[in-house]
Jmol script that loads the backbone (N, CA, C; Angstrom):
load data "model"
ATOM      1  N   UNK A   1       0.378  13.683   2.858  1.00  0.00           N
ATOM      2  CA  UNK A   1       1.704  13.721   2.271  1.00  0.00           C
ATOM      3  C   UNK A   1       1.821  12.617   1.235  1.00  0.00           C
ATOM      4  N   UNK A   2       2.165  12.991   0.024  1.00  0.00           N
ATOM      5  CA  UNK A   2       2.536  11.811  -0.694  1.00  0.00           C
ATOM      6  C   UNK A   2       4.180  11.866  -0.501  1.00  0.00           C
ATOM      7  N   UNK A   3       4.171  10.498  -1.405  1.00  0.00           N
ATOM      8  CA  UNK A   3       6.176   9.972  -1.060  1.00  0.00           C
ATOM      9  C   UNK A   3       6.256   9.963  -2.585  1.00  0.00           C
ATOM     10  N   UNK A   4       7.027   8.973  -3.333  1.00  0.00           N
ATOM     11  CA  UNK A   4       6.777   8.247  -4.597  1.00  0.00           C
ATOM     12  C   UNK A   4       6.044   7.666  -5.498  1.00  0.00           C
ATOM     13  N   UNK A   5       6.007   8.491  -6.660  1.00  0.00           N
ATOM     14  CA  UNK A   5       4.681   8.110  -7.420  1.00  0.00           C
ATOM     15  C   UNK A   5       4.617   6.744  -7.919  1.00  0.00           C
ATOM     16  N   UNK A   6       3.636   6.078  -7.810  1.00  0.00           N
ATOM     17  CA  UNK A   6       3.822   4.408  -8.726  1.00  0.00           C
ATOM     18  C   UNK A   6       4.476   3.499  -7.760  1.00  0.00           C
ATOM     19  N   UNK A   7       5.190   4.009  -6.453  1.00  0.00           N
ATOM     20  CA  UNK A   7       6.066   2.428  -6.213  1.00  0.00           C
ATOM     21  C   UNK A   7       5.737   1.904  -5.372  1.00  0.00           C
ATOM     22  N   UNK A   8       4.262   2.717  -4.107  1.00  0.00           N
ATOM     23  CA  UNK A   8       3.804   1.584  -3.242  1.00  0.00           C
ATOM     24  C   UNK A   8       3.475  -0.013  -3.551  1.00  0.00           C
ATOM     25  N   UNK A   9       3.899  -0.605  -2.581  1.00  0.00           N
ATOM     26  CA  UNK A   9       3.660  -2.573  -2.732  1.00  0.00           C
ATOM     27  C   UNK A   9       2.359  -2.574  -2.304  1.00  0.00           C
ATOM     28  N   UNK A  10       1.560  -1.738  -1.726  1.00  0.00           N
ATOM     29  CA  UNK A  10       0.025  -1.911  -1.436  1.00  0.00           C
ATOM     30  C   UNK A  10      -0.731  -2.785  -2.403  1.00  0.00           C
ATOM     31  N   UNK A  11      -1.412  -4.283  -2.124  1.00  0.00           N
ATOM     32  CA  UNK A  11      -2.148  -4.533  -3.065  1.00  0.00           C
ATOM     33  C   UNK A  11      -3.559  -5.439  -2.022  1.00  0.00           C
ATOM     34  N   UNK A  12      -4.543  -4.774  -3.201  1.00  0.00           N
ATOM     35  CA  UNK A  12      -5.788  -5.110  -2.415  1.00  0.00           C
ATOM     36  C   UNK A  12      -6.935  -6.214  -3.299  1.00  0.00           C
ATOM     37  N   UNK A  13      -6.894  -7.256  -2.917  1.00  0.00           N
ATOM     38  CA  UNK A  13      -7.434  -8.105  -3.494  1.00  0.00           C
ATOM     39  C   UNK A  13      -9.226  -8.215  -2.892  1.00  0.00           C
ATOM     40  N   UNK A  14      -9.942  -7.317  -4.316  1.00  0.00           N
ATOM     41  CA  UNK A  14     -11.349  -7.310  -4.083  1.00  0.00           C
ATOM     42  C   UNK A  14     -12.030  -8.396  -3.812  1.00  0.00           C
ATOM     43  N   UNK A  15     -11.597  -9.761  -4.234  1.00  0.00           N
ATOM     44  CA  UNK A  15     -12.088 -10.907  -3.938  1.00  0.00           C
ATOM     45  C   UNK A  15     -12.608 -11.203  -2.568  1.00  0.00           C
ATOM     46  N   UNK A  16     -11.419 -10.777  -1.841  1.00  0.00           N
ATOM     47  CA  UNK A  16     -11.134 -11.477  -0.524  1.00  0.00           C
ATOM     48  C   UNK A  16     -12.102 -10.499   0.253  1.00  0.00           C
ATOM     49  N   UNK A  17     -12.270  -9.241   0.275  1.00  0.00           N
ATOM     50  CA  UNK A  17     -12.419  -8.019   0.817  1.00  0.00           C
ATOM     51  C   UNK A  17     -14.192  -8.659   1.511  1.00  0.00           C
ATOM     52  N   UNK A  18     -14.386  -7.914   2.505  1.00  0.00           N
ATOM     53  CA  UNK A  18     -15.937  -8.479   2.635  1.00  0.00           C
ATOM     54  C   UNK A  18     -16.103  -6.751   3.322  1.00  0.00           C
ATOM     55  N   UNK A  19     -15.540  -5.825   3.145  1.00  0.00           N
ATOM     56  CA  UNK A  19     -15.804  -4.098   3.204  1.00  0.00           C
ATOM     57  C   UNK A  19     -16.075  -4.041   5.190  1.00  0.00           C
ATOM     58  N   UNK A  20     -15.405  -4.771   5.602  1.00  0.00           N
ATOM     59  CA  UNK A  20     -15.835  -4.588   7.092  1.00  0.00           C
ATOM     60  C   UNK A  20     -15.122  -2.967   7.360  1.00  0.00           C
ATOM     61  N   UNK A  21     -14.334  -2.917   6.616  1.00  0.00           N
ATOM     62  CA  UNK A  21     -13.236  -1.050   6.782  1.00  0.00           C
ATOM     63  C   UNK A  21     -12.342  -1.209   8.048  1.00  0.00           C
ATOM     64  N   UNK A  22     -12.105  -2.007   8.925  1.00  0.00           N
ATOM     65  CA  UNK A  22     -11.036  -1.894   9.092  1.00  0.00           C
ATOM     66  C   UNK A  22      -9.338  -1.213   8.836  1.00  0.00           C
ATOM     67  N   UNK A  23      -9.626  -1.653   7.445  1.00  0.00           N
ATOM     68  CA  UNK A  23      -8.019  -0.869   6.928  1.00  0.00           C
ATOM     69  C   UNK A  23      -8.506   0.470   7.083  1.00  0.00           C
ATOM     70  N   UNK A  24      -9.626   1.020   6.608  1.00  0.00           N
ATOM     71  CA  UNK A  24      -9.887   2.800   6.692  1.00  0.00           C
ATOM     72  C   UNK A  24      -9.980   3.129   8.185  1.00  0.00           C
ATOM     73  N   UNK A  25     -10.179   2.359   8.822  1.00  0.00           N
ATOM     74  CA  UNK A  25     -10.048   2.687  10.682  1.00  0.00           C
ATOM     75  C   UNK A  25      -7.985   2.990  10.792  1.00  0.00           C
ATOM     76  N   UNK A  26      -7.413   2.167  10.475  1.00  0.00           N
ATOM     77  CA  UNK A  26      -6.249   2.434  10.110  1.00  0.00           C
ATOM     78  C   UNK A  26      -4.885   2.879   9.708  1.00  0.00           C
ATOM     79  N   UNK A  27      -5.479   3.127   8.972  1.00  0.00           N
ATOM     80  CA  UNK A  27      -4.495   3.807   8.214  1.00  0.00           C
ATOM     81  C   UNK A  27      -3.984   5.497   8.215  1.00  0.00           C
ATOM     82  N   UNK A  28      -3.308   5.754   8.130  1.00  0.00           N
ATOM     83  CA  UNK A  28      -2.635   6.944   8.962  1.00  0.00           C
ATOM     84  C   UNK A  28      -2.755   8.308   7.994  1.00  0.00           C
ATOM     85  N   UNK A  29      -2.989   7.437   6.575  1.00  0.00           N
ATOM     86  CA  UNK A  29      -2.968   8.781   5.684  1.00  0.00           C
ATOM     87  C   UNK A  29      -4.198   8.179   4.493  1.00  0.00           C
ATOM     88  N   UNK A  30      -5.614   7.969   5.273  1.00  0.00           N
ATOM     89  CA  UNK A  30      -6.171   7.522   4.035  1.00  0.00           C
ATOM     90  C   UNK A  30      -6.175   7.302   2.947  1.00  0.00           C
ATOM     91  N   UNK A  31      -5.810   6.147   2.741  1.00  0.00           N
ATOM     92  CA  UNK A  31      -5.399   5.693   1.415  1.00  0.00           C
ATOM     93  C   UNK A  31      -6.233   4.490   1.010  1.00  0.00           C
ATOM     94  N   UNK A  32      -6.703   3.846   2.048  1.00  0.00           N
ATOM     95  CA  UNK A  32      -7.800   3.132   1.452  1.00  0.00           C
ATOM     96  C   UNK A  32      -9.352   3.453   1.802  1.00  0.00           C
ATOM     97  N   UNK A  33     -10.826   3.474   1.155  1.00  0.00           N
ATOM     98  CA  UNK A  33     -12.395   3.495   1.593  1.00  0.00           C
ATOM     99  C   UNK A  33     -13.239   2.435   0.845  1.00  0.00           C
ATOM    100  N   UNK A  34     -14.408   2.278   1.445  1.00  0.00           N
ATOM    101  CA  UNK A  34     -15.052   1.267   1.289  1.00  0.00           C
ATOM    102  C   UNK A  34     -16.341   1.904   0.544  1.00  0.00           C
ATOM    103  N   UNK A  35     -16.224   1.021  -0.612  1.00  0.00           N
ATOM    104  CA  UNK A  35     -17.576   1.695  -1.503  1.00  0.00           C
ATOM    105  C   UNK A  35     -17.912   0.126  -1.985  1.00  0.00           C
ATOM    106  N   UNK A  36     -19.413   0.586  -2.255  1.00  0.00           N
ATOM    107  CA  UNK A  36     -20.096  -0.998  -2.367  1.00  0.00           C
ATOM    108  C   UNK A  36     -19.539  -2.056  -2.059  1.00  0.00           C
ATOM    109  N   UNK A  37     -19.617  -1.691  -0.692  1.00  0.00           N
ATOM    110  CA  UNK A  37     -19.216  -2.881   0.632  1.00  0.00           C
ATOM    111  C   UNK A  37     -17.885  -3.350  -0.020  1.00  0.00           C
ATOM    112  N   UNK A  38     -16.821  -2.716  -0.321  1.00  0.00           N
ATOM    113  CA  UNK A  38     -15.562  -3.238  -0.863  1.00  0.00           C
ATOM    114  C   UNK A  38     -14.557  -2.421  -0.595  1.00  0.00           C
ATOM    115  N   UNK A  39     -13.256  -2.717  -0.224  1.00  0.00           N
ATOM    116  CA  UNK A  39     -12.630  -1.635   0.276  1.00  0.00           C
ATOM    117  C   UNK A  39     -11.651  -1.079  -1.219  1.00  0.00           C
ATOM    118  N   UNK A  40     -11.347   0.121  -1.368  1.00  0.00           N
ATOM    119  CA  UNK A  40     -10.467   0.322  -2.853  1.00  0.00           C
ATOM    120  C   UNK A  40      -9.236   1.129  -1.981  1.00  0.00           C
ATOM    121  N   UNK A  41      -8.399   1.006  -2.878  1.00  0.00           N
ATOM    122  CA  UNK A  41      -7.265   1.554  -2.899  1.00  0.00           C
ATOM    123  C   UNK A  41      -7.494   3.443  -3.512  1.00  0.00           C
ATOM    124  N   UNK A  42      -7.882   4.508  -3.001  1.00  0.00           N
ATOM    125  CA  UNK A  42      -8.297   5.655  -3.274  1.00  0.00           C
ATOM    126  C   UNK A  42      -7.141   6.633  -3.944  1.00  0.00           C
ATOM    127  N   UNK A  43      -5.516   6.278  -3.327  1.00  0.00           N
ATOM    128  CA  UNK A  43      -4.524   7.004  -3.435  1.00  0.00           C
ATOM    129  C   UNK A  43      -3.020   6.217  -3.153  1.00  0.00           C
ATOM    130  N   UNK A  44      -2.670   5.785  -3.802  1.00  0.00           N
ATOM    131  CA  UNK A  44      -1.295   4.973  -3.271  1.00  0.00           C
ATOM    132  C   UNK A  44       0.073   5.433  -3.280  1.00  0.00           C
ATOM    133  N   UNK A  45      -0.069   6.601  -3.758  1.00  0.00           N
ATOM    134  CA  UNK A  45       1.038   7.700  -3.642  1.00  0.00           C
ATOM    135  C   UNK A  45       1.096   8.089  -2.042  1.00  0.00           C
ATOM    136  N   UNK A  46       0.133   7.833  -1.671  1.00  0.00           N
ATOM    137  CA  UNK A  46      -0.102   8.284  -0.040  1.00  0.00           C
ATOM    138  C   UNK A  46       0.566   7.575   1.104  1.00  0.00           C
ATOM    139  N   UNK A  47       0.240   5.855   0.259  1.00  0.00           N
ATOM    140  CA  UNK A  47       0.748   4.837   1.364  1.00  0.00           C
ATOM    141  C   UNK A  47       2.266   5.307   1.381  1.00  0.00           C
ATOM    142  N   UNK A  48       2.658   4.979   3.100  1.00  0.00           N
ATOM    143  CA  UNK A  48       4.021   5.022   3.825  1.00  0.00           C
ATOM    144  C   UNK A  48       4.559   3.759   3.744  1.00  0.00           C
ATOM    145  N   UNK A  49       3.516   2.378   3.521  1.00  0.00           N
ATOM    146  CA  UNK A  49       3.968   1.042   3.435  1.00  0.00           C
ATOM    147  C   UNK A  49       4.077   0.643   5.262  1.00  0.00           C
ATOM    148  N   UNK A  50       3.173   1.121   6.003  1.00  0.00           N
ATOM    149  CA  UNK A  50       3.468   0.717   7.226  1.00  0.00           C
ATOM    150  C   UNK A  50       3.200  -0.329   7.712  1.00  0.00           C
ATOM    151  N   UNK A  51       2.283  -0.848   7.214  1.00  0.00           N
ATOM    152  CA  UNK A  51       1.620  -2.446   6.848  1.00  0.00           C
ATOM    153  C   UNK A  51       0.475  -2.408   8.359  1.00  0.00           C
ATOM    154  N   UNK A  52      -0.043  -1.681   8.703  1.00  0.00           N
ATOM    155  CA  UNK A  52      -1.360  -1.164   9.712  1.00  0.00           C
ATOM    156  C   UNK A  52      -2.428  -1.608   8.885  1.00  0.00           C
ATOM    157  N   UNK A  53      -2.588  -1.830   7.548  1.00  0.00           N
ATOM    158  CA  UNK A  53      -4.000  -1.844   6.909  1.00  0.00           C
ATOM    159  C   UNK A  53      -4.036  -3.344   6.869  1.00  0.00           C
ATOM    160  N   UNK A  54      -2.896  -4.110   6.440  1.00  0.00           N
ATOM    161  CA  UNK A  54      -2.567  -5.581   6.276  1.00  0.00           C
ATOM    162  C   UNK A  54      -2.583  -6.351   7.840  1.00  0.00           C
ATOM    163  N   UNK A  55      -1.962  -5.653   8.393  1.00  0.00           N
ATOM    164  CA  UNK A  55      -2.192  -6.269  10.281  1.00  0.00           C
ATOM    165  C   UNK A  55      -3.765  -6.387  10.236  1.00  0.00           C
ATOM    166  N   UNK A  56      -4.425  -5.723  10.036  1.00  0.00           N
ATOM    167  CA  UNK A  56      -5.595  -5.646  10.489  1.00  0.00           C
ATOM    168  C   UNK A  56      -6.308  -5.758   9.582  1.00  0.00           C
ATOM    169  N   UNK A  57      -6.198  -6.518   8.816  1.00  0.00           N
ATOM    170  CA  UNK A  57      -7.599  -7.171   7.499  1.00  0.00           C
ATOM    171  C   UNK A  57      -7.942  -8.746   7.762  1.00  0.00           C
ATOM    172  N   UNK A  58      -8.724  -8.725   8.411  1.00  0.00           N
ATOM    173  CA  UNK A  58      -8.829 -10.251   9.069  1.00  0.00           C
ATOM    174  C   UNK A  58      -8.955 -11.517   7.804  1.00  0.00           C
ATOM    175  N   UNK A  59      -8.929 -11.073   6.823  1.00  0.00           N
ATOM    176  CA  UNK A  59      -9.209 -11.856   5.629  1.00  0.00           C
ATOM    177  C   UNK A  59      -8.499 -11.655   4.485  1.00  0.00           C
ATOM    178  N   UNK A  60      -7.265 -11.222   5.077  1.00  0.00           N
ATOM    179  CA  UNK A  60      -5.860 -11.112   3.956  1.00  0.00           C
ATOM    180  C   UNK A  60      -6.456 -10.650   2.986  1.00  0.00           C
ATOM    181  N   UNK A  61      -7.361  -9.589   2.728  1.00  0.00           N
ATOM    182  CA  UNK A  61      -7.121  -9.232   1.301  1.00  0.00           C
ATOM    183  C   UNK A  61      -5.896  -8.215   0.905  1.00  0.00           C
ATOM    184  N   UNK A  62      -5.563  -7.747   1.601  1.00  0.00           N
ATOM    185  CA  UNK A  62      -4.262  -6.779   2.003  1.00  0.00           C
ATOM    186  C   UNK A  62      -2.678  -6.900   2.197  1.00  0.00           C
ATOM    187  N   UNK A  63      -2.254  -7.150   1.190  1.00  0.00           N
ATOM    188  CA  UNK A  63      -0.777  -7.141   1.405  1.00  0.00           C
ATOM    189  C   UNK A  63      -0.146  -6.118   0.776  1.00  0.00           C
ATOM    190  N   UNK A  64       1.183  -5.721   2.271  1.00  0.00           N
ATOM    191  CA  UNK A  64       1.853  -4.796   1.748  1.00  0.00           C
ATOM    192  C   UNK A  64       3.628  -5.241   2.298  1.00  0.00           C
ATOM    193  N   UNK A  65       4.320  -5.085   1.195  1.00  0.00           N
ATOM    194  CA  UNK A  65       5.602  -5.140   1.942  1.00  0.00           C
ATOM    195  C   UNK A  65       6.273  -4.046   2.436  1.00  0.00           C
ATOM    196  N   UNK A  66       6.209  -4.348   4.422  1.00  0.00           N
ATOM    197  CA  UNK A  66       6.980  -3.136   4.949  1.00  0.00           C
ATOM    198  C   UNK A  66       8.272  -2.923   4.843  1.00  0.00           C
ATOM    199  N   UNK A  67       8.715  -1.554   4.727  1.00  0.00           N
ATOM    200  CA  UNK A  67      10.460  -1.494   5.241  1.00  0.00           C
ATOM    201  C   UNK A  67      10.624  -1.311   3.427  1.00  0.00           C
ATOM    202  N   UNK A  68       9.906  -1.835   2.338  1.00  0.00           N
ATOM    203  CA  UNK A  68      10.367  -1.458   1.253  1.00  0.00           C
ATOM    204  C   UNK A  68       9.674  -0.244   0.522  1.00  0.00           C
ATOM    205  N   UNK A  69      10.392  -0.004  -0.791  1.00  0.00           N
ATOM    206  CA  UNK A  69       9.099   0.545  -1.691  1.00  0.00           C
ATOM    207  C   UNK A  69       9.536   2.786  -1.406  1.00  0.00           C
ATOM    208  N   UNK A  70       7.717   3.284  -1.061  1.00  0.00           N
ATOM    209  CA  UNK A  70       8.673   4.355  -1.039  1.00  0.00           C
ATOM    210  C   UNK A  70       9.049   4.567   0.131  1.00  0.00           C
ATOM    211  N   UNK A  71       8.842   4.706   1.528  1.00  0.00           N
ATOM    212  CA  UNK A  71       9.159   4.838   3.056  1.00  0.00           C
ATOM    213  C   UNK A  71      10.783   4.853   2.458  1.00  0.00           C
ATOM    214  N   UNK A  72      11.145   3.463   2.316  1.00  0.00           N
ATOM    215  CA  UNK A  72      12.509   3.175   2.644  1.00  0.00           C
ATOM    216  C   UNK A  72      13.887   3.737   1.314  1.00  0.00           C
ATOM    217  N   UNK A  73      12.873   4.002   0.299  1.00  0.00           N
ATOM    218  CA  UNK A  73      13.332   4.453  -0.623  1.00  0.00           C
ATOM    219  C   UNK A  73      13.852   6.217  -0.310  1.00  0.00           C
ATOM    220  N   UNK A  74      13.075   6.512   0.106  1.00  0.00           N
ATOM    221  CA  UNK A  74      13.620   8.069   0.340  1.00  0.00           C
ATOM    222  C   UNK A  74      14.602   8.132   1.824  1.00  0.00           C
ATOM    223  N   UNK A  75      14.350   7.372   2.990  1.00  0.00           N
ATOM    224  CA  UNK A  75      15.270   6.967   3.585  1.00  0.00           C
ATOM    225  C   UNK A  75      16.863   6.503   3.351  1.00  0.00           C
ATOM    226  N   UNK A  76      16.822   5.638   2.624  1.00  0.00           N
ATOM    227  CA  UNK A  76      18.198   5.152   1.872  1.00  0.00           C
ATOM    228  C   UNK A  76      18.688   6.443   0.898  1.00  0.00           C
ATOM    229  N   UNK A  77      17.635   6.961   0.414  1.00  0.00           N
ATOM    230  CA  UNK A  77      18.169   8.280  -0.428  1.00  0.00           C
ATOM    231  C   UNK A  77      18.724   9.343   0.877  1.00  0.00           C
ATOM    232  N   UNK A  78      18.386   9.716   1.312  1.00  0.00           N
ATOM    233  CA  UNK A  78      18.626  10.610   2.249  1.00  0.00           C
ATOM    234  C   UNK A  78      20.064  10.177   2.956  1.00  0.00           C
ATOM    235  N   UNK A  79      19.933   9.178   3.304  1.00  0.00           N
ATOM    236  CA  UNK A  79      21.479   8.565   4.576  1.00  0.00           C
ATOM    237  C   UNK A  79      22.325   8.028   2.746  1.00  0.00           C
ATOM    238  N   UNK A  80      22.126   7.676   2.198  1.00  0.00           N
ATOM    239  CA  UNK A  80      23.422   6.997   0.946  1.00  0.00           C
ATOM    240  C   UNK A  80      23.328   7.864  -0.204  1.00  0.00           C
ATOM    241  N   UNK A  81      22.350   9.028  -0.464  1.00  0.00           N
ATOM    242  CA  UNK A  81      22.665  10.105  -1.543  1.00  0.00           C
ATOM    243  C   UNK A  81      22.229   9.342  -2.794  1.00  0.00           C
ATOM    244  N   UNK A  82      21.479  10.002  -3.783  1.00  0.00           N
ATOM    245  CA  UNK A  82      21.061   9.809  -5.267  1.00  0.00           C
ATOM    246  C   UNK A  82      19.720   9.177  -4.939  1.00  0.00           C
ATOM    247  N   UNK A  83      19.274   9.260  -5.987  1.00  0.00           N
ATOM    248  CA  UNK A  83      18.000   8.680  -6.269  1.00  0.00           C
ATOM    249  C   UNK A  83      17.062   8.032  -5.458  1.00  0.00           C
ATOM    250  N   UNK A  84      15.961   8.274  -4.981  1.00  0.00           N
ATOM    251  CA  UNK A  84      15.391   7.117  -4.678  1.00  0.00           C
ATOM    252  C   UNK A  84      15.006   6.068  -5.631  1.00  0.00           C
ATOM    253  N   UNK A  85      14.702   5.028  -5.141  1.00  0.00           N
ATOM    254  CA  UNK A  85      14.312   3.410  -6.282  1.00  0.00           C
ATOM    255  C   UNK A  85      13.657   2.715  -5.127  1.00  0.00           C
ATOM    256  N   UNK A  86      12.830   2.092  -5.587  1.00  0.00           N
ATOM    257  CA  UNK A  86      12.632   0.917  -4.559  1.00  0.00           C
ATOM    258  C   UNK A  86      12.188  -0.514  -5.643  1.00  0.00           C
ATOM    259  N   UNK A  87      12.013  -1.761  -5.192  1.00  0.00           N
ATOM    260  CA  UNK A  87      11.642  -2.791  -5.788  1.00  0.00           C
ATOM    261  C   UNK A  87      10.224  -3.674  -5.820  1.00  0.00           C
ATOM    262  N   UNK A  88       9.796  -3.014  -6.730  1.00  0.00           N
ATOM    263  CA  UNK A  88       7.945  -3.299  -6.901  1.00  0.00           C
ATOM    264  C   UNK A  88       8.128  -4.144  -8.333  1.00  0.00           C
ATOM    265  N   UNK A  89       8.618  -5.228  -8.117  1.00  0.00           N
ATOM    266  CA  UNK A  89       8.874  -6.375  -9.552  1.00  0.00           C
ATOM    267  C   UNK A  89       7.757  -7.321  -9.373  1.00  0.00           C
ATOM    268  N   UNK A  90       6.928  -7.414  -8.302  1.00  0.00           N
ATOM    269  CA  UNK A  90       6.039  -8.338  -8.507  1.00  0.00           C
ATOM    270  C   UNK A  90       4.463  -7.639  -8.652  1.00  0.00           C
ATOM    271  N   UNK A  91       3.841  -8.839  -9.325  1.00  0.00           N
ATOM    272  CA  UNK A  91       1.818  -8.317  -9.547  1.00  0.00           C
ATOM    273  C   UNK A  91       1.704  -9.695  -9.445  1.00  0.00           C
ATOM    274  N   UNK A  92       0.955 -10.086  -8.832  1.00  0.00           N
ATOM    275  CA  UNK A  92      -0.316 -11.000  -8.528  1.00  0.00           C
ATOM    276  C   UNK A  92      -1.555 -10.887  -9.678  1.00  0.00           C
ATOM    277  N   UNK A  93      -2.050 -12.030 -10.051  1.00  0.00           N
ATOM    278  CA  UNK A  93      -3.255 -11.591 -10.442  1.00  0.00           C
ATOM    279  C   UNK A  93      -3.939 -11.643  -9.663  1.00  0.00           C
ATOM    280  N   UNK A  94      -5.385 -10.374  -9.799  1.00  0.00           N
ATOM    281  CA  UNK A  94      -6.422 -10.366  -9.118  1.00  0.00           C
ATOM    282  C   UNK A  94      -6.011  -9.325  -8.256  1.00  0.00           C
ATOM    283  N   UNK A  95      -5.203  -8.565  -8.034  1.00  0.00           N
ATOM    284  CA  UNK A  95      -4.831  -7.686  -7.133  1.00  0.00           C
ATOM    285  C   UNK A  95      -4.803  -6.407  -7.738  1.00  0.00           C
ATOM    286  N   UNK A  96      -4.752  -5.536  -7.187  1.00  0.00           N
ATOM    287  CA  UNK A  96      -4.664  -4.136  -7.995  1.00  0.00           C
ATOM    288  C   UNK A  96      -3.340  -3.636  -7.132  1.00  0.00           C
ATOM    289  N   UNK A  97      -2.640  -3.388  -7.906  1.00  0.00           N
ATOM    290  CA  UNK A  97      -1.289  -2.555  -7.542  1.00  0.00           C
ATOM    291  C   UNK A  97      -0.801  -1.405  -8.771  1.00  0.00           C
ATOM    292  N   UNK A  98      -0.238  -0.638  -8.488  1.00  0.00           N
ATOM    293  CA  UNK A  98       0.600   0.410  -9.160  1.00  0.00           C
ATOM    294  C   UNK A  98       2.116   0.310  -8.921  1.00  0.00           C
ATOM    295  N   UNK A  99       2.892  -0.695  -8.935  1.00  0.00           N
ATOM    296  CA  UNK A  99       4.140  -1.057  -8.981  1.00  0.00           C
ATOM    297  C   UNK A  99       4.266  -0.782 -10.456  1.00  0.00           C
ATOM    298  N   UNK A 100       5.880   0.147 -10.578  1.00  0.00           N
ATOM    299  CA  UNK A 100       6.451  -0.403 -12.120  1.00  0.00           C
ATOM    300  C   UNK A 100       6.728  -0.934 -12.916  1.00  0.00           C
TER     301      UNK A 100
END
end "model"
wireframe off; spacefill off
backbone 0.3
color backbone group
């Protein structure tokens, strides 16, 4: 299932990553795999933002903010009517994200 295009907070910092896959043990709607021992971000339209891949990356390369983004965005749309939006204003360098 995808949610919202562009607004997952998923960001995966290759630096940190040492490809143990953990997050791909994880994650509920594959969205992240490990290619040359590194884990990538494959689909981020996918992430729910449940933060299961970030619990369990023993080496923080993985941050995601839960409760925002799209999960909560179509939630709040649904119970308060109009649009979904969510707030993806930040990038890190060194991280790969698809925030607006």
């Amino acid at each position: 299932m995808k949610y919202l295009s562009n607004v997952a907070t998923l960001m995966l910092d290759r630096e940190k990553c040492t490809g143990c896959g953990n997050c791909t043990e994880v994650c509920p709607h594959a969205v992240l795999s490990v290619r040359d021992k590194k884990a990538s971000i494959t689909d981020l339209d996918k992430c729910m933002e449940c933060g299961a891949c970030e619990t369990n990356c023993p080496f923080g390369a993985i941050t995601v903010d839960r409760g925002v983004g799209c999960a909560a965005a179509l939630i709040n749309s649904m119970l308060y009517g109009g649009e979904p939006s969510c707030d993806c204003s930040s990038s890190q360098s060194g991280k790969t994200t698809a925030c607006c």
